[in-house]
Structure formats: C-alpha cells, structure tokens
C-alpha positions in Angstrom: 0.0 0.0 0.0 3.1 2.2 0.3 3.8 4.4 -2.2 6.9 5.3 -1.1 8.7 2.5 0.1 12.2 2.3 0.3 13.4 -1.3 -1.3 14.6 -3.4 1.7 18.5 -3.3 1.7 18.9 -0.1 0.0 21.8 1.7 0.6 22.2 4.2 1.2 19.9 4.3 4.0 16.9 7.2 4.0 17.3 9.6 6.8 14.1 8.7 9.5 11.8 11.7 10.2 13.4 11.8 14.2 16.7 12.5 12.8 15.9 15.2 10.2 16.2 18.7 11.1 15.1 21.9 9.5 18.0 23.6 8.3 16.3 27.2 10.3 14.3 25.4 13.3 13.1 28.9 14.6 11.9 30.1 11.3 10.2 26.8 11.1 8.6 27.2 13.9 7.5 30.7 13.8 5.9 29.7 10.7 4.3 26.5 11.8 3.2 29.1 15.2 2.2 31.9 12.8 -0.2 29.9 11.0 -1.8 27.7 14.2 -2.3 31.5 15.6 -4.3 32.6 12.6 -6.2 29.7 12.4 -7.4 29.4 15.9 -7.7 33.3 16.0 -10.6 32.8 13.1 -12.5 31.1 15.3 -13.6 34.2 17.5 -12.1 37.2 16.0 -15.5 37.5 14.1 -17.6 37.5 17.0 -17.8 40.9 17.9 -18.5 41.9 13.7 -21.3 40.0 13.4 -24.0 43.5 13.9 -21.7 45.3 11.5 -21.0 42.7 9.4 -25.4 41.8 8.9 -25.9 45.3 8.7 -23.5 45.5 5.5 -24.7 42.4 4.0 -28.3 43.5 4.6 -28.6 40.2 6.8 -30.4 39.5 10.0 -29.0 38.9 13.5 -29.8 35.4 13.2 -28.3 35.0 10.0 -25.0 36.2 10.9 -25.0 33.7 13.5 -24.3 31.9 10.5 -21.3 33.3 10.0 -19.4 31.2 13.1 -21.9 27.9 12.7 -20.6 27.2 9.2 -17.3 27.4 10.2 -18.0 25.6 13.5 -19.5 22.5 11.8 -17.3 22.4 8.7 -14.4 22.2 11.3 -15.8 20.0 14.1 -16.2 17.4 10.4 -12.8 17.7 9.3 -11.0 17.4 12.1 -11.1 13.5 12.4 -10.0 13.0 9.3 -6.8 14.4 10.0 -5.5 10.9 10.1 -6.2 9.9 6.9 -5.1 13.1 4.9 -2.1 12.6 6.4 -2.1 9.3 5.5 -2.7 10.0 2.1 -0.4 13.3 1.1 1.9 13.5 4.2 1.9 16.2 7.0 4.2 18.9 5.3 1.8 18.8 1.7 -1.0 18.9 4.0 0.1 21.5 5.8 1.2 23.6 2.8 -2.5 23.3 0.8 -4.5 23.5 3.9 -2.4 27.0 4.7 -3.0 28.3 1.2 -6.5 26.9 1.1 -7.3 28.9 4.0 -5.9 32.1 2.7 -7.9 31.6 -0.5 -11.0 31.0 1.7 -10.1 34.2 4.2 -9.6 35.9 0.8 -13.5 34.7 -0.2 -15.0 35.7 2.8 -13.4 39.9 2.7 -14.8 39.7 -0.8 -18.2 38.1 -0.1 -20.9 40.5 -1.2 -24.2 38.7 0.7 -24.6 36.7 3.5 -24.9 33.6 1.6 -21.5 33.7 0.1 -19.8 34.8 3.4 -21.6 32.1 5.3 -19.8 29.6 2.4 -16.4 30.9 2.0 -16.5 30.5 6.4 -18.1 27.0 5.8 -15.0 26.0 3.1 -12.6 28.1 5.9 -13.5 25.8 9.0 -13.1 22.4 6.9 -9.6 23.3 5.5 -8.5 24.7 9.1 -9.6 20.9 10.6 -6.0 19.7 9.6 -3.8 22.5 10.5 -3.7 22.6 14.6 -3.3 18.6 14.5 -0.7 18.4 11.9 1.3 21.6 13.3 1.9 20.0 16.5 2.8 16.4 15.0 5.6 18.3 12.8 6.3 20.4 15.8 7.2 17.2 17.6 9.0 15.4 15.1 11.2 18.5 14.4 12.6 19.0 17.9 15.2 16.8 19.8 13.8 14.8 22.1 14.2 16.6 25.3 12.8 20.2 23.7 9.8 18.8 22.7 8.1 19.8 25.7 9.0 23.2 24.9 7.3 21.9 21.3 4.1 21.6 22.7 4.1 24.5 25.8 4.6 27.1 22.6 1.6 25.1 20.6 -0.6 25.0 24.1 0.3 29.0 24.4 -1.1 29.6 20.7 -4.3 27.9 21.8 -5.1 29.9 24.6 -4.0 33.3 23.7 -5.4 33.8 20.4 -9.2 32.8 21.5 -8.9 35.9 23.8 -6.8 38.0 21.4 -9.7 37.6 18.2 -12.6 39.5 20.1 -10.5 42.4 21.0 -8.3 42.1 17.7 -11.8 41.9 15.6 -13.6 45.0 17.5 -10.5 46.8 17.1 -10.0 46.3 13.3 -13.8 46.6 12.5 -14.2 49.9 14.4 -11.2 51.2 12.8 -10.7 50.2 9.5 -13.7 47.5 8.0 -14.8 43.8 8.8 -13.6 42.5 6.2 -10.0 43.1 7.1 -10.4 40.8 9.8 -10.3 38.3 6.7 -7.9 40.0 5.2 -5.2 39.9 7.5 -5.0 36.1 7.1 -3.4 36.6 3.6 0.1 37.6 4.2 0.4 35.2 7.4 -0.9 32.2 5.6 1.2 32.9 2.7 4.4 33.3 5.1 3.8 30.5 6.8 3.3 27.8 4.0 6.3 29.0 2.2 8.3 29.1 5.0 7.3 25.7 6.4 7.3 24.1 3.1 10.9 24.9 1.9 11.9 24.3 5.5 11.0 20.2 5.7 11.6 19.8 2.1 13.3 16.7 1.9 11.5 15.3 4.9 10.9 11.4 4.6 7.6 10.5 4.6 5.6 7.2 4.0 2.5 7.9 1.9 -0.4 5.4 1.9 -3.0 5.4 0.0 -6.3 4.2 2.0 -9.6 3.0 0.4 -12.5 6.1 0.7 -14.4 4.7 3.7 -18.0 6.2 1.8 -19.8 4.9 4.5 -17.6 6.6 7.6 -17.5 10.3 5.8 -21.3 10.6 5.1 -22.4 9.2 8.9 -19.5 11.8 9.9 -21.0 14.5 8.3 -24.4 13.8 8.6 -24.1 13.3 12.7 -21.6 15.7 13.2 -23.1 18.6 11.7 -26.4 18.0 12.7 -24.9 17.7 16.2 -23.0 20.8 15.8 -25.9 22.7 14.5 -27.9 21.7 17.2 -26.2 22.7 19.7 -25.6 26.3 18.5 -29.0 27.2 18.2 -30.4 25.3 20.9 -30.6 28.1 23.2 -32.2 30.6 20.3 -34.7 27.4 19.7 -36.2 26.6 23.0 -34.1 23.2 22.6 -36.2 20.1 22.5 -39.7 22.0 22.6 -38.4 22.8 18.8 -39.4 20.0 16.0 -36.1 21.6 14.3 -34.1 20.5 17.6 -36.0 17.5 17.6 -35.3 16.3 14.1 -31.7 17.4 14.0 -31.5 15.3 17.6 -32.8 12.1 16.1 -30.5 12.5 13.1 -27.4 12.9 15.3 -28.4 9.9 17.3 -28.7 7.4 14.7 -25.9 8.8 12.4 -23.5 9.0 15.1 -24.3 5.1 17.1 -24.1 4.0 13.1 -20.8 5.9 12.5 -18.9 4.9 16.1 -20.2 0.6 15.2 -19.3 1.3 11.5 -15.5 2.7 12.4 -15.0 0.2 15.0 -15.4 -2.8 12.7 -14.3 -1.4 9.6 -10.9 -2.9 8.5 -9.7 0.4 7.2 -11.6 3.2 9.3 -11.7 6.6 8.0 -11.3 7.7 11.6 -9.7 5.9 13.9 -11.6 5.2 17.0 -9.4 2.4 18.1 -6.6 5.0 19.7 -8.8 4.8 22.5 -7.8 1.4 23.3 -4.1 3.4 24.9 -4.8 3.7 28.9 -2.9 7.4 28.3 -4.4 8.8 25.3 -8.0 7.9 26.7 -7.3 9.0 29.6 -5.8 12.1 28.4 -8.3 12.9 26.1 -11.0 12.3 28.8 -8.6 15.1 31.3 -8.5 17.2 28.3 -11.9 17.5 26.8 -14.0 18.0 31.1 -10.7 20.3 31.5 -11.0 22.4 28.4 -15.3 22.7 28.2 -14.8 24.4 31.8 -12.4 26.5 30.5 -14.5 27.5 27.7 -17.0 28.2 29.8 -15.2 30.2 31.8 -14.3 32.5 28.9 -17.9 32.5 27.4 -19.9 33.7 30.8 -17.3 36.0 32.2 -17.3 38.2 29.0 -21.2 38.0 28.8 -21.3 38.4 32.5 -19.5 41.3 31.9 -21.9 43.0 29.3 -25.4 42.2 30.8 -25.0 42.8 34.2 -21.9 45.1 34.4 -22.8 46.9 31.9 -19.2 46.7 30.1 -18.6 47.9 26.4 -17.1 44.1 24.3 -13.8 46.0 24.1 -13.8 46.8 27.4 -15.0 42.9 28.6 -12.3 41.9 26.4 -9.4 44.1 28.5 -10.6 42.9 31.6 -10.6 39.3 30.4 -7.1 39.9 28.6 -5.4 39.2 31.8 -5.9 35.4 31.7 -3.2 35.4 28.3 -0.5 37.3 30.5 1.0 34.1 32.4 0.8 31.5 29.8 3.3 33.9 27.7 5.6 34.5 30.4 5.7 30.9 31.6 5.2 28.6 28.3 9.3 29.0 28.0 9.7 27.3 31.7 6.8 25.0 31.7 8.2 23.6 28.1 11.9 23.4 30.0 11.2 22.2 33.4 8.0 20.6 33.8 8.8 17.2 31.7 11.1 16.7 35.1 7.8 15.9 37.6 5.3 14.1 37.4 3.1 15.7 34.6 0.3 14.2 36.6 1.2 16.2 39.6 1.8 19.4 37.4 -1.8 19.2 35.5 -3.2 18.3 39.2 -1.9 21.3 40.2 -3.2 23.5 37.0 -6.7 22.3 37.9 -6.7 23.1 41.5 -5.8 26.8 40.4 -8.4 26.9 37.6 -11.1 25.8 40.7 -9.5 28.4 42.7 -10.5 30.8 40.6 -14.2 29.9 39.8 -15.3 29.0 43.5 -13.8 32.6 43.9 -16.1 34.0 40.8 -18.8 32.2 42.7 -18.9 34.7 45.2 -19.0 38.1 43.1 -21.3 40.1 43.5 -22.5 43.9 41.0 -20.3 45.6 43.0 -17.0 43.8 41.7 -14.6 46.1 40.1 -12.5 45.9 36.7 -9.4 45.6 38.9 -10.6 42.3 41.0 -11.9 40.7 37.8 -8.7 40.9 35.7 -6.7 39.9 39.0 -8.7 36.5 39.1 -8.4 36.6 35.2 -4.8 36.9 35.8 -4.4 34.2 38.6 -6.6 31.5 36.4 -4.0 31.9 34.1 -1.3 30.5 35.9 -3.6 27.1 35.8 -4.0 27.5 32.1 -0.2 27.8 31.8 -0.1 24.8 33.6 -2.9 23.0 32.0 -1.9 22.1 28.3 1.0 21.6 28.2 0.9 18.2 30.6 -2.0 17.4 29.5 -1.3 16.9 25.7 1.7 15.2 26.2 0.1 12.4 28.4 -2.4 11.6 25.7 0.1 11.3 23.1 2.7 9.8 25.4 1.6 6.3 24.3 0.2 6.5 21.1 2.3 4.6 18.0 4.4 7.0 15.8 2.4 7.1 13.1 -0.8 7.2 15.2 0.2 11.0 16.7 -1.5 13.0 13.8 -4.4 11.1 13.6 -4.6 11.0 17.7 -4.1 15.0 17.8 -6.8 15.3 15.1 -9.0 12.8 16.9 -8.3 14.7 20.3 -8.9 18.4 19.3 -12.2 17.5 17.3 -13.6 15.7 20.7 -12.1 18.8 22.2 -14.2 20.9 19.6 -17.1 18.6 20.3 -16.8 19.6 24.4 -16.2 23.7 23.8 -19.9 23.3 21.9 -21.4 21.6 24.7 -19.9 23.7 27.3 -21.5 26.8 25.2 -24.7 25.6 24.7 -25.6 23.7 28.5 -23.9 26.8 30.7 -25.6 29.9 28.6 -28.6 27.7 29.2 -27.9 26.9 32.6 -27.6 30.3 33.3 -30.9 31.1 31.9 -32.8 28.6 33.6 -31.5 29.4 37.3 -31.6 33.3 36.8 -35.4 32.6 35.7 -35.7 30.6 39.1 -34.0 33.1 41.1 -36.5 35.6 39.6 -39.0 33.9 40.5 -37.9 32.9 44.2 -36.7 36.3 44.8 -40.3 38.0 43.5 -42.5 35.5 45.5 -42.6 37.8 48.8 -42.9 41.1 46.7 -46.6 41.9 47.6 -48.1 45.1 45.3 -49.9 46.3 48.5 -47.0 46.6 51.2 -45.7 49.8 52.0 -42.2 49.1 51.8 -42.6 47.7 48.4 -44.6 50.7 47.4 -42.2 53.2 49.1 -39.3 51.7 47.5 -41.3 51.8 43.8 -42.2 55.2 44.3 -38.5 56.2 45.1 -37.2 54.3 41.8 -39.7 55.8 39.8 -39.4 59.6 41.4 -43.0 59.3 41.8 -43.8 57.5 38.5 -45.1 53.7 40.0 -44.9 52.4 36.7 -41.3 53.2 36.0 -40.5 52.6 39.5 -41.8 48.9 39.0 -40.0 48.8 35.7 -36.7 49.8 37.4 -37.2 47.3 40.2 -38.0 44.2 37.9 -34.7 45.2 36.6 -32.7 45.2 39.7 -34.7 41.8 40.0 -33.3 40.6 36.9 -30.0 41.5 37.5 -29.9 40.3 41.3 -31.3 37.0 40.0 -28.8 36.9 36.8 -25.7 37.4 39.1 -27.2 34.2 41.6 -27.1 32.0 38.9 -23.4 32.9 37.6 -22.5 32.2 41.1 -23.9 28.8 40.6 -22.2 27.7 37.2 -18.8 28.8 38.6 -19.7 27.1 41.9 -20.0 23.8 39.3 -17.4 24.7 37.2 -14.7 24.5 40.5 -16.6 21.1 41.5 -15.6 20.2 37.6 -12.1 21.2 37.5 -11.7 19.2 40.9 -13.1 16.2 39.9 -10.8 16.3 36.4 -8.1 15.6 38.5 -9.1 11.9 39.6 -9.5 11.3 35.7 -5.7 12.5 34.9 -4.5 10.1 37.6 -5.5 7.2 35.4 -2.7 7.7 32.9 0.2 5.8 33.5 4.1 6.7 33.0 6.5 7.5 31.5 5.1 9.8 29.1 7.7 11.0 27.1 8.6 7.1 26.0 7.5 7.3 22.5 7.7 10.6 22.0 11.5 11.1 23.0 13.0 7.6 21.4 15.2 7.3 18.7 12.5 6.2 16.6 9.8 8.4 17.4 9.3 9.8 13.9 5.8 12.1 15.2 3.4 12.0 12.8 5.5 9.8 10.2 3.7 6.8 8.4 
C-alpha cells in the first residue's frame, strides 16, 4: 500500500523523520506558530463583527450567526479525518495546501458580497483549518530533539489559549477602525508566510505515503451526525431546545448517524477515523482530562465576558481588557513549563493546573455587581497560571503512548472531541444560566406583595413618583440580582468540575515521554 517505500536493503539508508532537522528550526517554527495562531484566531475574531458585518450584507442577526456555525460545523467534520489526509499526502503537503486553502478562503469571505456567500467561504474556511492545529503540533514534535519537545508543545498550548482571547478584541479593534472584512484580510500575508516558509523548511523530509480506500460509508455518517450535532447545539438556546421540531429532528438524526458511525468505524478494516486509539490507557485518559478540562475553561471565557456585558454593563472592548489578563501568564511561563515541567510528574503538574483553575471559579462564585474591573482581571490573571499549567501536561500524556504514526491522527481525533466539548460547554452553561436566573427571579419576587408599603415606598423612590417606571426599574434590579445568583452557581459547578478532572488525569500511567522522545519516534510519520 506504500507508495513510497524504500526497497529493503537499500543503501544508502533514507534519513528517519526523528533525525531530520530543518536547516532554520526557529523560522520553522514561527511559521508552523504563525499559522496555528491565525487559524485558531478565526474562530472568534468575528464575534464581535457580526451586527456590522449583517448590517453591511443586509442580513439578520440570526443569519450572521451563521457566520461562526458554518465554520463551526465544517471544522468539528474535518477534524477527524486528519488521520487519513495525512495518510494519504503526508503532514508537510498537508500542511502547505490547507495554509494556502485557507488564505484563499479568508480571501473569499473579505470579498463576499451577501450573506450567503460569506456564510460559504467560512463553511469552506473551517473544513480546511480541521488539519492544520493537529498536523502543526505532529511536525512540531518530530522537528525537535527529544528533550525540547516539551518546549514543542508549551509554545503550541500558548497559541491555543492566547489567540481565543486576542480575536474579540483584535476583531472589534479592526472593525471599528478600518472594515470587517479586514479581519479576513489579514489572514493573507500570514498564511502565505507560513506555508512558504514551512514548506521549503521540511523539504526533503521522509515520509511514508499510503494510500487508503474512501471509507463512503464513515464520511457521510460523519457528516451527517456531526453537523447535525454541531448545528444543534448552536441554536439550541435561540430554539427553545427540544420544545423545537427543528431540535428534535436534527436530535434524532445525530443519534442514529452517530451510534451507526462509532459501530461502523470500530469494525471497519480500514476506518476513516480511527476510534481504536482509544484502546491506549494514556491517550484515553488524556483525552478524557483534556476534553471536562477544556469545556470548563470555555465556559469560563464564554460567561465571564457576557457576565461582563449584561450585568456590568461593560462595552465588548472593554470585557475583552478585563478578560485579557488570563493570556499574560501562559506567555511569560510557556518558555519554563516547556523546559522544566517534563522533570515531575506531569500528573502532579496538570493536578496542580486544575486546583488553580477551581480556585478561581469558586472565587467568581462569590462576586457580587459591585465587583470592580481591577478584581476581575486579578482572578483573570491568577486563572492563568492554571491555564499555563494546563496544556502543556495534559497533551503530552495523551500522546505519550500513542504509535508513531498514530500522533497526527490521535491529535486530530483529540482536538475534534475537544471541539465537540467547547460546543457543549457553550450551549448547556448559557442555558444553565438562563434557567436558574429565571428561578431566582421567580424565588426572589414570591414575597414582593403590590400592597406593602415598603414595596410601594421603594417603587415610588425608583420611579421619582412615577409607580410604573419605578416597577420597571425594580423588575430590573430583579433581573440583575437573579442573573448574578445563577453565575454564582455555574462557577460554583465549574470548581466542583475542575476538581473532579483531577481523579481522571490520575489514570494515565508513565513514563510519558517514551514514544515521544526515542530514537524512533518519527511524530506524525507513516
């Protein structure tokens, strides 16, 4: 099935991928960097441009929604077949055409004149970014000596939490400033920098090629359950979930595509994605740490933002600066944790990660409306220590026993279950918080008679002697009272959640730098 396989006994011998070295290894890496930046940048930075960018297009609010759903579900679907694209053209040509494709798509989407077209250039966007985070961090790997690639995978870890929070502010700033579509357009000159920088770089890297049946079957159940899955759970919320027949539908196809997709890979001879990598203790268990760990975390940067905005009454820019924070530590301490933290147990150090990240919500869960912007970037800041903590470890346990030529596919499998958790975070804690600030509302209104004085008094005083917009005013501080009860809640949760991730991570087993640091640990090779 090889299609390039060496004869046996053929001198002279073909250099492995562990021993081959980019003749620039910074340059190499700043490009493989530059382009896992913009890539995972593109999935917020339009957040904050979706009003301007409807109003331009002539589109609806709920329409530009659009705009991050296509990309969400196109991505969430190509991420799992990582494996077998890399299979079939190798990680640098992947790299390389998945880079340019994505320019050519960011390029589509600045030049999209309607709604429709915008919401398909992001659609063909997500689906060729799927590849690139998986197969930058297998080259990452297999270009580094074995005792730096820790250092390999802090800088990777630091790209993935910094640019989530750097695309809101980075989008509002360029939108209010320039246009929305240069928040497209910017991807151009990185994308093209990158894939001609990593490309000439690993030419001449060795690399097995294969090339695998179609698995028909696997793709279309993948699609199929997947993006119904994925659409479901972004409009959910917007929907009224399951008291929706569109919620229902999309419900019943994810079920059956899904259960038919996970039977169908498991017994297929030749799976387009390969569930089996479950079957290593580390990489299951690590997956497991990685995807509770990260949906917390996600939810942590989804409510405190909106937090921020309804009941602070904070301007996005300004929810982004006082969120910011969180980014500072991972930058300072990516260079040490890469160095230094390969040396304890990485169990101990991701241990350690979560205990700070539950530090930090069981503290959120006792703010209150009178919190200031200095005491919510200070716990923004401290959380980040457990972020710079958190990846790192974390990712290197669940490839620690994976096969060689298994990492790709097992980072590509890992992210899109990752993906797959960020959606589900989204969806249950906006409506979680929903649900108990209607409770709360409705506990805190039940002794709120319209014939006692005090309530009277205190309407009159709101309204300066107008009882109707006195009543208004107090519903309001209702509301908000009520809103800020059940954020306490989630975060209370989230801290129980970080906790318990711990007892999962402990079920990975050492040493986890086996595979990845021995002679023949080609990462990603085939």
């Amino acid at each position: 099935m090889s299609a390039t396989t060496a004869n046996a006994g053929a001198a002279p011998a073909a250099p492995t991928q562990a021993g081959f070295r980019p003749p620039n290894i910074a340059l190499t890496t700043l490009g493989l960097a530059l382009a896992s930046f913009m890539q995972v940048l593109d999935i917020t930075i339009a957040n904050v441009s979706l009003p301007t960018i409807a109003g331009n297009l002539g589109g609806s609010s709920s329409q530009a929604t659009w705009v991050i759903t296509s990309f969400a579900v196109s991505n969430a679907i190509a991420l799992p077949l990582t494996g077998f694209f890399t299979r079939r053209f190798g990680e640098r040509k992947l790299f390389m055409w998945a880079t340019l494709a994505f320019v050519v798509a960011s390029l589509l989407c600045g030049l999209a004149s309607s709604m429709g077209l915008l919401v398909t250039a992001r659609a063909l966007q997500g689906f060729v970014a799927g590849p690139m985070y998986p197969v930058t961090q297998a080259l990452l790997i297999s270009i580094y000596p074995p005792h730096k690639r820790g250092q390999a995978i802090a800088l990777l870890a630091m790209v993935t939490v910094v640019a989530p929070i750097a695309g809101p502010i980075l989008g509002g700033w360029i939108t209010d400033n320039y246009s929305w579509e240069w928040i497209f357009f910017i991807n151009i000159p990185i994308g093209i920098f990158a894939s001609l920088v990593v490309g000439s770089q690993l030419r001449g890297r060795p690399e097995k090629l294969e090339r695998p049946k179609m698995d028909y079957m696997g793709l279309m159940t993948l699609i199929v359950g997947v993006g119904a899955l994925q659409v479901l759970l972004d409009l959910g919320n917007d929907e009224d979930w399951f008291n929706s027949t569109k919620i229902v539908i999309l419900a019943i196809v994810s079920v059956i595509a899904l259960t038919v997709f996970v039977i169908w890979e498991l017994t297929e001879r030749d799976p387009i994605v390969n569930l089996r990598l479950f079957r290593h203790r580390n990489f299951a268990a690590g997956t497991a740490a990685m995807v509770l760990a990260y949906s917390a975390f996600f939810a942590v940067g989804l409510l405190v933002p909106l937090w921020l905005q309804r009941n602070l009454g904070y301007t996005p820019i300004w929810a982004g600066f006082a969120t910011a924070p969180i980014g500072i530590l991972p930058v300072l301490l990516t260079p040490f944790v890469g160095m230094y933290a390969t040396r304890f147990d990485l169990r101990m150090v991701a241990s350690f990660a979560f205990i700070a990240m539950a530090f930090t919500s069981f503290i959120r869960s006792g703010f209150n409306l009178d919190v200031d912007f200095n005491h919510v970037a200070m716990v923004q800041l401290w959380q980040g220590l457990g972020v710079a903590l958190f990846f790192m470890p974390v990712l290197t346990i669940l490839l620690s026993d994976l096969e060689p030529h298994e990492i790709a596919a097992g980072s590509g499998l890992a992210t899109f279950v990752r993906t797959l958790g960020g959606s589900f975070a989204a969806s249950l804690t906006t409506w979680g918080w929903n649900q108990r600030s209607t409770v709360h509302h409705a506990q805190l209104t039940e002794h709120i008679g319209a014939y006692d004085p005090a309530v009277l008094q205190t309407v009159d005083t709101l309204g300066h002697g107008d009882l109707q917009r006195g009543a208004v005013s107090l519903n309001q501080m209702i509301s908000q009272q009520a809103a800020q009860i059940g954020f306490n809640e989630i975060f209370h949760l989230l801290g129980i959640l970080f906790l318990a991730v711990i007892v999962i991570v402990w079920f990975a087993k050492p040493p986890f730098t086996a595979k990845l640091g021995g002679g023949a640990a080609a990462a990603g090779g085939h």
